[in-house]
Structures are given as structure tokens and as C-alpha cells.
N, C-alpha and C positions, 0 to 999 in steps of 0.2 A: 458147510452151507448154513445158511440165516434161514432156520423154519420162519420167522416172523417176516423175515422182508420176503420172501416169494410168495405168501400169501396175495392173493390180488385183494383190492379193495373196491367194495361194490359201491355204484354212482345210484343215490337212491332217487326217487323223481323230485323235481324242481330243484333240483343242485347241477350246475352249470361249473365246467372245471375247462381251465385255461391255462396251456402249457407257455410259458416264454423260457428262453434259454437259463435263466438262474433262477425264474418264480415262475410258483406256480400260484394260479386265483383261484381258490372256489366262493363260489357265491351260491346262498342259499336262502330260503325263508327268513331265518334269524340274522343272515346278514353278510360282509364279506370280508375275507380273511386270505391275505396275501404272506406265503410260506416260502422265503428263500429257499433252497437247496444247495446244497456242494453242487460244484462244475464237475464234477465227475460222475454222479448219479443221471439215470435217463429217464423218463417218465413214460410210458405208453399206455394209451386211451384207445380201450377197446366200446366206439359208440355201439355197436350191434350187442353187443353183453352186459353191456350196462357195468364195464367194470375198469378199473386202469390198477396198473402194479410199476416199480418202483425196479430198473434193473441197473445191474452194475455191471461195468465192463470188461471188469477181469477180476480174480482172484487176490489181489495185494491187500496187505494187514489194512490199508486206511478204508478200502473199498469195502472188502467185510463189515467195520466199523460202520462207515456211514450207511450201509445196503438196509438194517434192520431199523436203524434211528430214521431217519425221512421218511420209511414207511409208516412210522408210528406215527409220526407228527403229523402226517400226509391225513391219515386216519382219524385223527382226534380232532384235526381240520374239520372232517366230513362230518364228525358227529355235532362237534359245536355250530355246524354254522344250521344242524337240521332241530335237534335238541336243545344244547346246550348246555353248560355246567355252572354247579353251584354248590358252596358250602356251606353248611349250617354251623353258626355257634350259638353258643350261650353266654350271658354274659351273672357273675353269682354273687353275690356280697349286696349286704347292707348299703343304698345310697348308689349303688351302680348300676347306671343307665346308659342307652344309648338314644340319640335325639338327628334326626334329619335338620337341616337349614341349608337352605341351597342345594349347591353341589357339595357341601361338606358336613363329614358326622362331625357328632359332638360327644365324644366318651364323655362320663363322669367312671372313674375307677378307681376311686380313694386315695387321690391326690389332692393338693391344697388349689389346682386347678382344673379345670376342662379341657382335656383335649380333644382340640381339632385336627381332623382328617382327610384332604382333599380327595373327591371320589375321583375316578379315572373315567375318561370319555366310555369308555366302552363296559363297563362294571353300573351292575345295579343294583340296589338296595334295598331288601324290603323288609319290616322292623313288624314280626308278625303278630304282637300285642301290643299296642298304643297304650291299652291304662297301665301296664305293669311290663314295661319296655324291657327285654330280657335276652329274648330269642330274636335273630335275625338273619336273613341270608344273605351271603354276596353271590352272585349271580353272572354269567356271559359267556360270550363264544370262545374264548379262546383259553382253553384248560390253565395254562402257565398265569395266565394274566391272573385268573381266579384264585388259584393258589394261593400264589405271589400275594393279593394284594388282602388275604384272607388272613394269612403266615405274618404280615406285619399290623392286621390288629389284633392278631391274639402275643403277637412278641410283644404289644404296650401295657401290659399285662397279664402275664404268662399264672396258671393256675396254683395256687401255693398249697401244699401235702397237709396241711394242719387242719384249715379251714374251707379248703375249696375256694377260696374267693378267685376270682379273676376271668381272663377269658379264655374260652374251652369251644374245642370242635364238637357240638352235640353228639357224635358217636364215641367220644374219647372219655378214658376211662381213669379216673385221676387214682394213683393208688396214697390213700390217707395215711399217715403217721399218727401213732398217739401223743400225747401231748406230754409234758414234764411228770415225772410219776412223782407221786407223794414218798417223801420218805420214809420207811419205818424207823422208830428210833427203839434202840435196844437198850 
């Protein structure tokens, strides 16, 4: 049995959930977020409890599978569309910055150019020191999107073991190398 997927998931106030035959809506304060599902998972919405859970209808290896996975995603739905998620990085090195224009960043990361980043409709950007541009977070409702779109600007510069330069998850912990040792000569 899936301890995760029989857990119910509580409907918290001003979140509004809308069952159709392969999606499900929920809509909330932050916003709305439509989550296919397998055709073989069933949805049931208990209005009186303020709760819905996530049932499968038989026992076979695929149902298993997908019983504990649409519950999570069902869930993380609820939390992004009331909260929300965001990750913090840093960015470290000499001359590297990040810059807003438009809808696109502007790395600077010790390239002979600037790279641009087009933002994603639903991600948002906020760059928490203007004079000394460093720290910033990507921000939005839908966990994956966040990730995702957080995971390909720290890939355009991934943190290097000697000096630290590049770009890092603010809770991530780079482990440093030492540098070329002096030789002794005998």
C-alpha cells in the first residue's frame, strides 16, 4: 500500500478544486494551475471536510506507481497556488552580476559576453541587492517550473572547487579544493 497516496489532502480556504475526467484545476490566491492525471487514477472531493484524496482502482504494478506520484503533485499543486515556491541563489566571482531588462536576465559570469535569459510567463525575479547584484530569487506556483528554470541558470555556470566563482543554491555547500602545492626541492 502507498502510505503517501492514501493520505488525503486538505482543501485550505479560497482554493477552489475542479475535477474533469483527465484534469484536475485548482485555483487559488496565487493563481491557477491545471494538473493532468493518468486515466486510471480517480479524484474524490470531500466538500463537508475540506479534503479530497487521490484513489486507484485496483492493486496492478502501474496503479501502485501512479497512486503516490498524483498525490504529490496534486499536493504541491495546493501548496503553490496558496504559498508558493522559490529558490534562492548566489551568484560569486569578481565582475559577476545579474541585471533585469524586460522580460529577460542579463548574466555577466566571466564570459567574453552577456548572457541573456528569457523569463518564463509564470516565474518571477527578484534580484535582492541592486548596488551589489549577487543574491536573487526565482520564484512561482508550480514547484517543477521553479526548479527547472533555477537548475538552468545555475547549469550556465555551475560553481568551480578552487575558487568558488559561479552560480550556487544559497543553501548549497561547495566543497573547496586546494590549489597546486609548492614543490619541495631536495
Amino acid at each position: 500500500m502507498s502510505r503517501i497516496g492514501k493520505k488525503p489532502i486538505a482543501i485550505p480556504d479560497g482554493v477552489r478544486i475542479k475535477c474533469d475526467k483527465d484534469t484536475v484545476t485548482i485555483e487559488g490566491p496565487k493563481g491557477k494551475i491545471v494538473q493532468p492525471i493518468h486515466s486510471l487514477m480517480k479524484i474524490e472531493v470531500d466538500e463537508g471536510a475540506k479534503l479530497f484524496s487521490v484513489v486507484r482502482p485496483s492493486e496492478e504494478r502501474q496503479c501502485k506507481e501512479l497512486h503516490g506520484l498524483t498525490r504529490t503533485l496534486l499536493a504541491n499543486n495546493v501548496i503553490g497556488v496558496t504559498n508558493g515556491f522559490s529558490k534562492s541563489l548566489e551568484i560569486i566571482g569578481l565582475g559577476y552580476n545579474i541585471k533585469m531588462q524586460g522580460q529577460e536576465l542579463v548574466l555577466q559570469l566571466g564570459f567574453s559576453h552577456p548572457i541573456k535569459v528569457k523569463i518564463p510567463e509564470d516565474i518571477n525575479i527578484e534580484i535582492q541587492n541592486q548596488t551589489n547584484p549577487g543574491k536573487f530569487t526565482v520564484a512561482g506556483i508550480d514547484k517543477q517550473q521553479v526548479g527547472q528554470f533555477a537548475a538552468n541558470i545555475r547549469r550556465l555556470r555551475p560553481p568551480e572547487p578552487y575558487k568558488g566563482k559561479g552560480v550556487k543554491y544559497a543553501d548549497e555547500i561547495i566543497r573547496r579544493k586546494a590549489g597546486k602545492a609548492v614543490a619541495s626541492s631536495s
